[in-house]
MARDREN-8635 format. One record per residue: residue number from 1; residue in three letters; chain; x, y, z of N, C-alpha, C, O in turn. Coordinates in steps of 0.05 Angstrom, whole numbers. Each point is the difference from the previous one (the first is absolute). Layout:
<atoms>
n;res;chain;n.east;n.north;n.up;ca.east;ca.north;ca.up;c.east;c.north;c.up;o.east;o.north;o.up
NUM;ALA;A;X;Y;Z;X;Y;Z;X;Y;Z;X;Y;Z;
...
</atoms>
This chain:
<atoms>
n;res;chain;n.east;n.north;n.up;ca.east;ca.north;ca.up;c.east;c.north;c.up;o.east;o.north;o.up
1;UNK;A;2834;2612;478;-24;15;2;-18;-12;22;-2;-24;4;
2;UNK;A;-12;46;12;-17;-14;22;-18;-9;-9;-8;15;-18;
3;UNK;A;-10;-40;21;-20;-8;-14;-22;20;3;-8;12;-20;
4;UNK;A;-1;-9;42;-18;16;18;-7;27;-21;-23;6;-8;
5;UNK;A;47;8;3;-8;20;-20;-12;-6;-30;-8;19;-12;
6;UNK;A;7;-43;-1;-11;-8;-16;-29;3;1;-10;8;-21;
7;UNK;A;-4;-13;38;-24;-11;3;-11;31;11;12;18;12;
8;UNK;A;-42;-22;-25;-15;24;10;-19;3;14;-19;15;-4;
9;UNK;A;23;-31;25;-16;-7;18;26;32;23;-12;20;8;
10;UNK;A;36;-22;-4;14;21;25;-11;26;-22;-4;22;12;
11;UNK;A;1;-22;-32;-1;32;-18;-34;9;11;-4;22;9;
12;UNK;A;-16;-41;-10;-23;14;8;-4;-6;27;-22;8;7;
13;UNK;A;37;-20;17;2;4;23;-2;29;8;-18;13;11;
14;UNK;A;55;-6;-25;0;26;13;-10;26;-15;5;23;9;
15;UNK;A;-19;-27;-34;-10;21;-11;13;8;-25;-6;21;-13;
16;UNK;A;26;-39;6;9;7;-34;33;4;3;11;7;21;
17;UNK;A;-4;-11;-36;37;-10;-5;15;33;19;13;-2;21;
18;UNK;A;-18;26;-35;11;19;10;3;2;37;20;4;14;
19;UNK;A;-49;-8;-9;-9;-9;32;20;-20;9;15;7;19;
20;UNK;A;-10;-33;-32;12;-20;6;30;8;-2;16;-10;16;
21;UNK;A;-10;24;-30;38;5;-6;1;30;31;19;6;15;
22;UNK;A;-40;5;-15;7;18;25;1;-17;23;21;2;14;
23;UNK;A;-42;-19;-7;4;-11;27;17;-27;-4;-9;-20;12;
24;UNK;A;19;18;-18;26;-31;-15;23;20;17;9;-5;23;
25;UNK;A;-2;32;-40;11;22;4;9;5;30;23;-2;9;
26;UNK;A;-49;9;6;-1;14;27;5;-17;11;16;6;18;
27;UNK;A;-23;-34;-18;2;-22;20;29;-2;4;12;11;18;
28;UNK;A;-1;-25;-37;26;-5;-5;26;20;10;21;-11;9;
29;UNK;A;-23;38;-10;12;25;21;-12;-7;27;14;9;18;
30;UNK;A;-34;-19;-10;-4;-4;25;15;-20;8;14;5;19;
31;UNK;A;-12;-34;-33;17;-21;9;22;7;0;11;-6;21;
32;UNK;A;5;20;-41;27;4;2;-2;14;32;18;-9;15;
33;UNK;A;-37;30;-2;16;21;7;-4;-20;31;4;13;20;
34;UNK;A;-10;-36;-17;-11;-11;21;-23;-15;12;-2;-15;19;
35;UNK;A;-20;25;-39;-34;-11;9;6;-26;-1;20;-9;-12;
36;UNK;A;-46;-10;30;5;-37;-4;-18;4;-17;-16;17;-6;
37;UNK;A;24;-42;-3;-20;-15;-26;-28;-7;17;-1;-6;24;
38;UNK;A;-25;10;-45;-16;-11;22;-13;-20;-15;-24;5;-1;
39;UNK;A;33;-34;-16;9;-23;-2;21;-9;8;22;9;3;
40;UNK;A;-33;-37;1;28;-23;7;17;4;-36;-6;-3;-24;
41;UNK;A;31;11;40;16;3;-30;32;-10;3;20;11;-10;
42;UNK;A;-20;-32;23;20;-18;4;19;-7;-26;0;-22;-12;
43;UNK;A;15;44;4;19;-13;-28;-8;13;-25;15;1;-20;
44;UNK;A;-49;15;24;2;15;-19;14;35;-6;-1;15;20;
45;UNK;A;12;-6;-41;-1;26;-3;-18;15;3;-23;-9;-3;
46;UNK;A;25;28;9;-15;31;13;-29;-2;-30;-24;5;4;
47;UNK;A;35;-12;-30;-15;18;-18;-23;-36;3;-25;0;-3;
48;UNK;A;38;-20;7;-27;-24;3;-10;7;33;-18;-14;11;
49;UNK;A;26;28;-2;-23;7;29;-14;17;-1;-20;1;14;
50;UNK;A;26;18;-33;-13;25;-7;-26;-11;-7;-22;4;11;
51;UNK;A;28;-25;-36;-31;-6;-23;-10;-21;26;-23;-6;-2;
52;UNK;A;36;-5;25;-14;-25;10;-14;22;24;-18;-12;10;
53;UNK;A;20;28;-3;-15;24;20;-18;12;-16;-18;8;15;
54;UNK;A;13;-2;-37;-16;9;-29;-24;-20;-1;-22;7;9;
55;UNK;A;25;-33;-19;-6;-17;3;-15;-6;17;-23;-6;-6;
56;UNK;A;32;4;34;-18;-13;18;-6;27;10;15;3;19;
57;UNK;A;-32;25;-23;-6;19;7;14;9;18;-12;22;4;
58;UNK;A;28;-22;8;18;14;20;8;28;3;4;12;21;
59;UNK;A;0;-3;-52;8;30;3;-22;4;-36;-10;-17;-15;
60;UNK;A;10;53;15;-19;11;-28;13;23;8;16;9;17;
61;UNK;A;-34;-2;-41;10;32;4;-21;20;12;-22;-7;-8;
62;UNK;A;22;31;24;-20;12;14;-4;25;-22;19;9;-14;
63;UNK;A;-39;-2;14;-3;39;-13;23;8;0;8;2;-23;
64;UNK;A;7;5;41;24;19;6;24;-21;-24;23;8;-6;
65;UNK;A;-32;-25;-2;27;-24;-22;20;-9;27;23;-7;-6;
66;UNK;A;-27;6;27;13;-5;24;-5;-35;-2;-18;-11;-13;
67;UNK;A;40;-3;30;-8;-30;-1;-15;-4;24;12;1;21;
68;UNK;A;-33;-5;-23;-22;-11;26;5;-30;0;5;-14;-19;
69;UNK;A;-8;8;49;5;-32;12;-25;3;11;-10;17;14;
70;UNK;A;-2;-51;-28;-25;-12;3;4;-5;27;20;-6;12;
71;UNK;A;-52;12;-1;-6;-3;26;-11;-32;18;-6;-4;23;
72;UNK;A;8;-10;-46;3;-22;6;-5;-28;16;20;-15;0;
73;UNK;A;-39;6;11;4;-10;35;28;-27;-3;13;-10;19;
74;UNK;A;-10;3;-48;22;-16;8;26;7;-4;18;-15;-7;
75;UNK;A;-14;50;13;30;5;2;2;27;22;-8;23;-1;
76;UNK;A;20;-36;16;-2;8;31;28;15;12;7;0;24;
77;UNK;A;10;15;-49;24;13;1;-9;30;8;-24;5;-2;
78;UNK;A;42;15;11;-2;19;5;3;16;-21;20;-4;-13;
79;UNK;A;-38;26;5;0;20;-23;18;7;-7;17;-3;17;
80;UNK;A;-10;14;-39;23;2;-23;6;27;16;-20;10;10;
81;UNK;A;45;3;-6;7;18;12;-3;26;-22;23;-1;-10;
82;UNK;A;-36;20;-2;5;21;-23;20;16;5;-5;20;14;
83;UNK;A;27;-23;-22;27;20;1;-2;21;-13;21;13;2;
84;UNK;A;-35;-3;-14;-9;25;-17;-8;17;12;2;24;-8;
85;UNK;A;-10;-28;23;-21;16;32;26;10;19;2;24;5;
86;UNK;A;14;-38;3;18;7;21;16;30;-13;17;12;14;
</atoms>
């Protein structure tokens, strides 16, 4: 079990468990389909980069339940590409 999901400190981050299992969800089809991690995730699995990008604000969820990437000044990667659009 991930520790991370224990604690309810990531549940009122992102706005409540349902919120949290959609964008856990969306992220995770993004890594499979290609997106970088936007933590150092040297050795971890996709689902501990997910909660460590959660975590350190990196991605939420927008109105649309879409995954928005925090704007950040200390992550200086190029925007998440939306394949849904093309």
């Amino acid at each position: 079990m991930y520790d991370e999901l224990k604690e309810e400190e990531i549940v009122r981050k992102v706005g409540g468990r349902f919120k949290l299992s959609t964008l856990i969800q969306k992220r995770l089809v993004q890594l499979n389909q290609g997106a970088r991690p936007l933590v150092e995730g040297n050795g971890l699995d996709k689902m501990s980069i997910v909660l460590q990008e959660i975590l350190h604000d990196k991605i939420f969820l927008d109105k649309d339940s879409k995954v928005g990437v925090s704007s950040s000044p200390d992550f200086d990667a190029p925007p998440e590409l939306d394949l849904d659009s093309v």
